[in-house]
C-alpha positions in Angstrom: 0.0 0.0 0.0 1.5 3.1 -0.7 0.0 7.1 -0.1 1.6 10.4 -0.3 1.0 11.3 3.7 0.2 8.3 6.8 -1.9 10.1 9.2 -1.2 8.7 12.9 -3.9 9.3 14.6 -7.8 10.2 13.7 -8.8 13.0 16.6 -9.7 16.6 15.0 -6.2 17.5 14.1 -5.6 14.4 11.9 -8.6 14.5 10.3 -8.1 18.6 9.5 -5.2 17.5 8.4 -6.1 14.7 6.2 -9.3 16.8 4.9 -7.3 19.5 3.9 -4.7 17.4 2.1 -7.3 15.7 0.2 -8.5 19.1 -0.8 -5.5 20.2 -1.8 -5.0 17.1 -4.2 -2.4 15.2 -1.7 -3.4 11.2 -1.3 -3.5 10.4 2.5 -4.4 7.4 4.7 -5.9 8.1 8.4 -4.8 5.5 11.0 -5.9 5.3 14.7 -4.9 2.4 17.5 -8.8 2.2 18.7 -11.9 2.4 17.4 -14.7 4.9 15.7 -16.6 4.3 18.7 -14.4 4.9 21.2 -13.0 8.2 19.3 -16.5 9.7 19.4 -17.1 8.3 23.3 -14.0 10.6 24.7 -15.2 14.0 26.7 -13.1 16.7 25.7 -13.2 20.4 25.5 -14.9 22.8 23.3 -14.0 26.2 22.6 -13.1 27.0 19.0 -11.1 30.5 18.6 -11.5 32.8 15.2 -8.9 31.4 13.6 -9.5 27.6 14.1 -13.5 28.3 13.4 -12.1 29.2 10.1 -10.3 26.6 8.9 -13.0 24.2 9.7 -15.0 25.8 6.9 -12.3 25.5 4.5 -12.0 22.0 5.1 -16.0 22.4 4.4 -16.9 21.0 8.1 -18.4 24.4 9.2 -22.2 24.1 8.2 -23.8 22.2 11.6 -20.8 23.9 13.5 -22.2 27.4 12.4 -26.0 25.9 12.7 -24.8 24.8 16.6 -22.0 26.2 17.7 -22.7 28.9 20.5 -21.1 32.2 20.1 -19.1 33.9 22.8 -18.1 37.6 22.8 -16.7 38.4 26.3 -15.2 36.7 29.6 -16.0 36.8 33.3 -13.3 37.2 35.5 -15.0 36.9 39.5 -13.2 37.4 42.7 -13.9 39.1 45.3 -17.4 37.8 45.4 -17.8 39.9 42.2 -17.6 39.7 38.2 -15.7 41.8 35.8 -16.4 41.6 32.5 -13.8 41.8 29.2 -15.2 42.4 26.3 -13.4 40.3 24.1 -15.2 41.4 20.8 -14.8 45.3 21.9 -11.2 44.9 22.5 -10.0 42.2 19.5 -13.0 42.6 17.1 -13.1 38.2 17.2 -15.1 36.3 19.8 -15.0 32.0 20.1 -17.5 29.6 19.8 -18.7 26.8 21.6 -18.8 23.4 19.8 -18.0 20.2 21.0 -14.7 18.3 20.3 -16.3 15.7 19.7 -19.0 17.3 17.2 -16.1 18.8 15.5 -14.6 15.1 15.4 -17.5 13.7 14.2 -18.4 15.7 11.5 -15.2 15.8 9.5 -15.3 12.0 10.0 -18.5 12.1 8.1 -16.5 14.5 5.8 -13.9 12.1 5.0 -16.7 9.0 4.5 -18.2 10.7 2.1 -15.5 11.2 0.4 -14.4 7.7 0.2 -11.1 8.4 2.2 -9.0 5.5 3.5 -9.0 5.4 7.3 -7.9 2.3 9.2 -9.3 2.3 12.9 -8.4 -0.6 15.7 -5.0 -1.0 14.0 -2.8 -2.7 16.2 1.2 -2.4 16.6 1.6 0.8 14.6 5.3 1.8 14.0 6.8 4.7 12.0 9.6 3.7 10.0 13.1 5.3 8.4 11.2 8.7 9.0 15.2 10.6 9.2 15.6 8.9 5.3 13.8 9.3 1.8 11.7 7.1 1.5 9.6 6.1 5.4 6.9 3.7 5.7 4.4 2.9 8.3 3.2 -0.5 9.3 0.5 -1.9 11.2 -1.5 -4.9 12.1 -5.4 -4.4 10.8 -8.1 -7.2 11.5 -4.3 -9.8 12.3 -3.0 -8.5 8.7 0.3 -6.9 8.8 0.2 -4.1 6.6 2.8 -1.8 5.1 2.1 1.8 3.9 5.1 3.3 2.2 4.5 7.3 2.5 6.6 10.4 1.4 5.6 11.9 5.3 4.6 10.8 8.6 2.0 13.1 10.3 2.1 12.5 14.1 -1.4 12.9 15.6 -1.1 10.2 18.5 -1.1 12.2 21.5 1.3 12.8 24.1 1.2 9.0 24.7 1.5 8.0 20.9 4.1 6.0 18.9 5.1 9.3 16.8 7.1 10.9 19.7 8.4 7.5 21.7 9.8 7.2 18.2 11.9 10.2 18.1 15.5 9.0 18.7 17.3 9.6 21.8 18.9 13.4 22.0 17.2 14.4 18.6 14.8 16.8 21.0 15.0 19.0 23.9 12.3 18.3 26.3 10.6 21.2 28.5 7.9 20.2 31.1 6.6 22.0 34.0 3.9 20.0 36.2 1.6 22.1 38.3 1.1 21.1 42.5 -2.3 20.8 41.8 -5.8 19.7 39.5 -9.0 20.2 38.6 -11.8 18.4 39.4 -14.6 18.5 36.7 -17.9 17.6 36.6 -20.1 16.8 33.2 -24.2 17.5 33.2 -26.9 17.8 31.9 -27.8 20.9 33.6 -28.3 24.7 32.2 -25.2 26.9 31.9 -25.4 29.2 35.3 -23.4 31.6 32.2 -23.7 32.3 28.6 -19.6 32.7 28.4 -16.9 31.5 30.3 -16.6 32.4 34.2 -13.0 32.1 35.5 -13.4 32.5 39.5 -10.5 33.6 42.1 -11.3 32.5 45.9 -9.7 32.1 49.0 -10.6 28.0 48.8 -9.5 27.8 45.0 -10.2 28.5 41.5 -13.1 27.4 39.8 -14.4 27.2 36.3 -18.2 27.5 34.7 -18.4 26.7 30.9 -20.4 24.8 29.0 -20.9 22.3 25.9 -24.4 23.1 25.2 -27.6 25.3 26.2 -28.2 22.2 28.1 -25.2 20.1 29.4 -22.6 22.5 31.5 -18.7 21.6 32.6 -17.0 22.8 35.6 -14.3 22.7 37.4 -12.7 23.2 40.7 -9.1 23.5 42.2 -8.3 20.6 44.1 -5.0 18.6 45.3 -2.7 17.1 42.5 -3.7 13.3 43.6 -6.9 14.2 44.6 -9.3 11.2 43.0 -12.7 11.4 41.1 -13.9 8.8 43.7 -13.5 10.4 46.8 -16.3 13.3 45.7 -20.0 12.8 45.7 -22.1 14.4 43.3 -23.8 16.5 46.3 -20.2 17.2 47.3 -18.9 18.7 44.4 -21.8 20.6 43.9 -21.8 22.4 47.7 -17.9 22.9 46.7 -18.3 24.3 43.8 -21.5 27.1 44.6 -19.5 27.8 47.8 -16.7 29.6 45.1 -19.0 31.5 43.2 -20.7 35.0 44.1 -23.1 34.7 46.0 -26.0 36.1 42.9 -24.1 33.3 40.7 -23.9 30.7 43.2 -27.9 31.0 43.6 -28.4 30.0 39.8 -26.7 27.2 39.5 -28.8 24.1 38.3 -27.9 20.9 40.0 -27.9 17.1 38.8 -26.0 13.8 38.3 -23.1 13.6 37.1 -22.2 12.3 33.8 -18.4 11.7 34.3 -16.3 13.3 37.1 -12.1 13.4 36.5 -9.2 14.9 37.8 -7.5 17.1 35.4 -3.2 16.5 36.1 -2.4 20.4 34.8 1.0 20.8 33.4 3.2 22.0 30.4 4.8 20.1 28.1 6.8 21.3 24.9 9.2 19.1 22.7 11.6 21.0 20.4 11.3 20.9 17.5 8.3 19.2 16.3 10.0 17.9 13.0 12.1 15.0 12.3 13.1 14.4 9.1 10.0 13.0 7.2 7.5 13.4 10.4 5.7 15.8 11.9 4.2 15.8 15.4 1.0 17.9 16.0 -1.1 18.9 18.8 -0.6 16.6 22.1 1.9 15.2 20.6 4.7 18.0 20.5 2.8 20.3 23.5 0.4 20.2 26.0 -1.0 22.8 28.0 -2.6 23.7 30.5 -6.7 23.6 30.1 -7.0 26.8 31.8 -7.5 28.6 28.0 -8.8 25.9 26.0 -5.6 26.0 23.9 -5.3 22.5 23.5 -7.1 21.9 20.0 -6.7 25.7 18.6 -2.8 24.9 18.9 -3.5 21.3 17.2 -5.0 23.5 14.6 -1.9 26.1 13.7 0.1 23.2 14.0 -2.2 21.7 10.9 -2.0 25.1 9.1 
């Protein structure tokens, strides 16, 4: 099997990537370790800035985002049991928008089934190969079948856990990591939005965080210890926790109910230098992580696309 660019890895930046190589006439093959399902099953952040909203319609995946997706023009900043307001259009002329990873995941999935687009998903044992020389390949194990893809580039979409960067040879990258001495514990529901934006709270028992995924389904956060465990908090807990951070005309708003997933966020920075190696790229988790205090995370997987 052979293709111009091997795709490691089928989140939103690989499949930017491979959508806007296949409109820009360059053959590519999409890869991923695990399946459709469980791609589409993962909770992840939302928050799409200017430029990233606009590179999703060039790939042409912006039509249900744009039908959805909820528009934000300004953040809350609270402390001192009050708010103060940026306006971020006002100041930058640009706002962000909140759609779903996932969503964003899922439609340019469709994208690429429709347009008859190789993808390869559950493939086992995937290793990059002679990606420092001319010609690098790519194999894999699909369905017991050990397959070979010879390439002209590797794209490295894996994650910060993936086979791109464990393959990067030993003292071929500087390494810069700073781990934070503490989390966040966040909560997923099906609950209204106590905001319409983002609300970023100071207080004397820890931060806290109120955003949201939908008019109906709400994340948010609070500081807590850096091996503090989901287990140990209650729904009722979290929830007397969290109000207890917020102003008190804020606090008073917030819609309770069950949780839909509850996890400790490990916050800390992560850069590898540089971010190519001969024939392969790494993008997005793979060659940075950050903090998810901005929701930087997927808008950086998207320059690094561009």
């Amino acid at each position: 099997m052979r293709t111009q660019v091997v795709i490691i890895g089928s989140g939103p930046s690989g499949l930017l990537l491979g959508q806007l190589l296949y409109r820009n006439g360059v053959d590519n093959i999409v890869l991923d370790r695990v399946s459709k399902d469980h791609i589409l099953g993962r909770v992840r952040a939302g928050v799409l800035e200017d430029g990233s909203v606009r590179m999703l319609g060039e790939a042409g995946a912006g039509s249900r985002m744009a039908a959805e997706g909820i528009p934000h023009d300004r953040l809350d900043l609270a402390f001192a049991g009050r708010h103060h307001f940026i306006d971020l259009k006002a100041h930058t002329g640009k706002g962000v928008l909140f759609y779903g990873q996932v969503e964003v995941t899922r439609d340019l999935m469709d994208l690429r089934e429709a347009a008859g687009l190789p993808s390869l998903y559950s493939a086992e044992n995937v290793q990059p190969h002679d990606f420092d020389a001319d010609k690098p390949y790519v194999t894999c194990e699909v369905d017991g079948v050990e397959t070979r893809i010879d390439c002209d580039f590797i794209a490295g979409c894996d994650g910060h856990h993936g086979v791109c960067r464990q393959s990067v040879p030993p003292g071929a990258a500087t390494i810069f990591e700073k781990v934070y001495p503490f989390g966040w514990l966040g909560l997923l529901a099906d609950v209204p939005p106590v905001s319409e934006g983002l609300v970023y709270v100071n207080h004397e028992r820890g931060f806290a965080l109120c955003s949201l995924r939908s008019p109906t389904r709400s994340r948010y956060y609070i500081q807590c210890s850096a091996d503090e465990s989901a287990d140990n908090w209650s729904d009722a807990a979290f929830w007397d926790e969290f109000r207890r951070r917020l102003p008190q005309e804020t606090a008073d708003e917030v819609t309770i109910g069950p949780s839909l997933e509850k996890s400790v966020a490990q916050l800390r920075s992560f850069v590898i230098e540089p971010i190519r190696f001969g024939r392969m790229f790494l993008v997005g988790d793979a060659a940075h992580i950050v903090p998810p205090t901005g929701a930087k995370g997927l808008n950086l997987a998207v320059s690094d696309v561009h």
